[in-house]
C-alpha positions in Angstrom: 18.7 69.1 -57.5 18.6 66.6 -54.5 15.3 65.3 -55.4 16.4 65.1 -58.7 19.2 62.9 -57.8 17.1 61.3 -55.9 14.8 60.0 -58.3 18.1 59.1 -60.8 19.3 56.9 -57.9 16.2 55.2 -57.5 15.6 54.3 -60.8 19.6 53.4 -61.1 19.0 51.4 -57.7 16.3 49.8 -59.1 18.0 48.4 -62.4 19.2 45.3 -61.1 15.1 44.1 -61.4 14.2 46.4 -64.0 14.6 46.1 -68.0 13.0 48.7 -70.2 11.6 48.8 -73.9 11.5 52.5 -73.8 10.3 55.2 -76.0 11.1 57.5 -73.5 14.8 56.5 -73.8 14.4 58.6 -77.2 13.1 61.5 -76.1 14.8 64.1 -77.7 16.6 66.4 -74.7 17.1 69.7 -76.8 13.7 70.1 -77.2 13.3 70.4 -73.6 13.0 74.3 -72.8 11.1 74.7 -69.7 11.4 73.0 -65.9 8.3 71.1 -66.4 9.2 69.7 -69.7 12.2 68.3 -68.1 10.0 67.1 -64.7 7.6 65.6 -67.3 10.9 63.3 -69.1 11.7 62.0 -66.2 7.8 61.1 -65.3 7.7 59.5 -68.4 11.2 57.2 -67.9 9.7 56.4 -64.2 6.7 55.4 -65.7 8.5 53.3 -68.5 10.3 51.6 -65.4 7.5 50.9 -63.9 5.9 49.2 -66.1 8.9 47.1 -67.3 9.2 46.1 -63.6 5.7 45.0 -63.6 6.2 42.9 -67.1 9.3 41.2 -66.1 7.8 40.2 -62.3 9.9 38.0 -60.1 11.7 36.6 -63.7 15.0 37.3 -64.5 15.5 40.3 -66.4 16.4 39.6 -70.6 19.2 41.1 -71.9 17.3 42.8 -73.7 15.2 44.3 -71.1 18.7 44.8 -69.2 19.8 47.0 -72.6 16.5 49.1 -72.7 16.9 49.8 -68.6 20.9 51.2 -69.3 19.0 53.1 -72.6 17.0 54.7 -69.5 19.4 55.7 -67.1 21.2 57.1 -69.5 18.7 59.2 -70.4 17.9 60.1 -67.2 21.7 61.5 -67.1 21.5 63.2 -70.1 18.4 65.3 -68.7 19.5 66.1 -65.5 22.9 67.3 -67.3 20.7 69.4 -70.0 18.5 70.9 -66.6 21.5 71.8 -65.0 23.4 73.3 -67.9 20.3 75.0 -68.7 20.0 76.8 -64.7 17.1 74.8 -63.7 17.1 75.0 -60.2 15.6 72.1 -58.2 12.9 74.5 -56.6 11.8 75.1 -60.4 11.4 71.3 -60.6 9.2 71.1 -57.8 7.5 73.9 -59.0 6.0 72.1 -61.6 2.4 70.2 -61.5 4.2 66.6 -62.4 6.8 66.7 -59.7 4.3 65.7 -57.1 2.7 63.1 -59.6 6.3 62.3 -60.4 7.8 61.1 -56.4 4.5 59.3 -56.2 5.0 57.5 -59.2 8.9 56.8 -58.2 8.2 55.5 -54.5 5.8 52.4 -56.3 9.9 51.4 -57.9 11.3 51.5 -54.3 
């Protein structure tokens, strides 16, 4: 789960330049069953982040943009608390063919 964390903190760290329109702020976390469906969530909020950081540039952040980044993180919270309810080990995380994809994507937002 460190990695996990890991990635949450980033993205959490990264807020105060970040705003985020996000679809992937409604993803539905009970329909997540398997470790890779949760990996794949949280590649799809980095992503989200990602390319809100690259829309907002070196301009200050709307409060709206500020509203869909919270939307974000705490969705980010809410799937690392379904993983972990659900005994998804950090190992099984890893396991998965988007984790790599996934730190990759996450070091661009550091």
């Amino acid at each position: 789960m460190r990695k996990l964390k890991l990635v949450i903190s980033a993205l959490l760290i990264s807020g105060a330049t970040l705003s985020s329109c996000s679809s992937a702020a409604d993803i539905d976390v009970s329909k997540l069953e398997t470790p890779c469906d949760y990996m794949n969530a949280l590649g799809d909020i980095t992503k989200e982040a990602i390319d809100l950081k690259e829309s907002v540039g070196d301009n200050k952040p709307s409060e709206g943009d500020m509203s869909k980044l919270k939307a974000l993180t705490q969705k980010i919270g809410e799937i690392q608390q379904s993983s972990q309810s659900a005994g998804i080990s950090e190992q099984d995380l890893m396991e998965c063919e988007g984790a790599k994809e996934i730190m990759e994507t996450l070091s661009q937002i550091r």
